[in-house]
C-alpha positions as CSV (number, residue, x, y, z in Angstrom):
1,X,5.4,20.8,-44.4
2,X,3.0,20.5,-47.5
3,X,6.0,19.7,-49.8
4,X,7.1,17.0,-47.4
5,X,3.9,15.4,-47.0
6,X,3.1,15.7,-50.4
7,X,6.4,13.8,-51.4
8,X,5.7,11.0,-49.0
9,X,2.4,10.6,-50.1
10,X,3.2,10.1,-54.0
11,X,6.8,7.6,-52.3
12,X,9.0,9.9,-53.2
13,X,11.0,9.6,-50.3
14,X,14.7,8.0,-49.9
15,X,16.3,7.0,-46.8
16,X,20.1,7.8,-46.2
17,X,22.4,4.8,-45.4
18,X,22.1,6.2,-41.7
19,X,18.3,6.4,-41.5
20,X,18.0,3.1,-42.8
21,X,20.0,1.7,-40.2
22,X,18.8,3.7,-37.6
23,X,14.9,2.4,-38.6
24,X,16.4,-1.2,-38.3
25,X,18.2,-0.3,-34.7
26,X,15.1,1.3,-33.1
27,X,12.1,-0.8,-35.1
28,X,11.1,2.0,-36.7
29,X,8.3,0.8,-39.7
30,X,8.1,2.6,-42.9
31,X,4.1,2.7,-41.9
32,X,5.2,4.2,-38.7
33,X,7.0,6.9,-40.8
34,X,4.2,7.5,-43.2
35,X,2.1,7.8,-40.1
36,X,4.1,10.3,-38.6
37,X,5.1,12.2,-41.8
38,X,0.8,12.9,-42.6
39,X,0.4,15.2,-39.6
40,X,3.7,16.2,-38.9
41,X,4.8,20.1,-37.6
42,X,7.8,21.4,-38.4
43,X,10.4,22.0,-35.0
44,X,13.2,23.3,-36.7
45,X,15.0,24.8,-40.3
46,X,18.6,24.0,-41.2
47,X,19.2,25.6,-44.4
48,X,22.8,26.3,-44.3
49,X,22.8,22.4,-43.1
50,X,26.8,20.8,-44.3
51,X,24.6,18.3,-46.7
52,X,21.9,20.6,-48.1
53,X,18.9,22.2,-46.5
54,X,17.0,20.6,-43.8
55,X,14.2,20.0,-41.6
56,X,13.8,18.8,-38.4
57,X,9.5,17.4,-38.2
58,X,7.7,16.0,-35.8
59,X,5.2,13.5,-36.0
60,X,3.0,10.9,-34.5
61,X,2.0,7.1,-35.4
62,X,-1.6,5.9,-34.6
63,X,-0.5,4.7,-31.4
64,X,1.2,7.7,-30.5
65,X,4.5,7.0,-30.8
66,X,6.5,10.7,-31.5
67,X,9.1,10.3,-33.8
68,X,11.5,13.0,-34.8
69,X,12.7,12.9,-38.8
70,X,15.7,14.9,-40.1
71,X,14.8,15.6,-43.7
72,X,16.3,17.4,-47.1
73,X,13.9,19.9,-48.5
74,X,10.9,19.0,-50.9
75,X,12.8,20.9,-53.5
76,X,14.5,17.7,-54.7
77,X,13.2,14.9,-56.9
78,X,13.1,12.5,-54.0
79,X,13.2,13.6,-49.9
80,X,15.8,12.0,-48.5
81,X,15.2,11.3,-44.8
82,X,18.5,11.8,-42.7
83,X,18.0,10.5,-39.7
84,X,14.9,9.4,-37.3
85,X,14.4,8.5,-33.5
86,X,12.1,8.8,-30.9
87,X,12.7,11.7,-29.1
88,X,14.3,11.5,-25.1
89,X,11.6,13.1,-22.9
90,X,14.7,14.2,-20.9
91,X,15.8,16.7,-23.7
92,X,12.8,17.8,-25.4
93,X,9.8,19.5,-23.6
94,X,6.3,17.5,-25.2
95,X,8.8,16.4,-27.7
96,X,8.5,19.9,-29.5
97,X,11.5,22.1,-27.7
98,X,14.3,21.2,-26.4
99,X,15.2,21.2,-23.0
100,X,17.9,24.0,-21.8
């Protein structure tokens, strides 16, 4: 999570054209991200993801919003977030596991 945070604190973070429109759909701020991203735990690895390894964080704004970001690894030039949402309290368990 260091790596992660440490890219997002130097703005060396890219958003895919699907993350883009996804922050758009559900008013999702770039503050709100950067928010998130500074205390954010890791939920879940992909590294075999079909697009390059991945990362599944969670985090939380200043007014306690959780939001979920699907990110590459820090190991490129530029972390290129995926996809982001607030997670459904119906399938995830305090937004950290998901439901069975």
């Amino acid at each position: 999570m260091v790596g992660i945070q440490a890219k997002f604190a130097n703005e060396q973070f890219e958003f895919s054209r699907h993350a883009l429109a996804r922050t758009i759909s559900r008013e999702i701020s770039v503050y709100e991200i950067r928010e998130a991203v500074r205390q954010a735990e890791l939920l879940e690895d992909y590294p075999d993801d079909k697009y390059g390894p991945s990362c599944l964080v969670l985090g939380f704004t200043e007014a306690s919003r959780a939001l979920h970001l699907q990110c590459s690894y820090p190991s490129r030039s530029l972390v290129k977030i995926i996809t982001i949402y607030e997670p459904d309290r119906e399938e995830w368990i305090e937004f950290r596991s998901r439901r069975s």
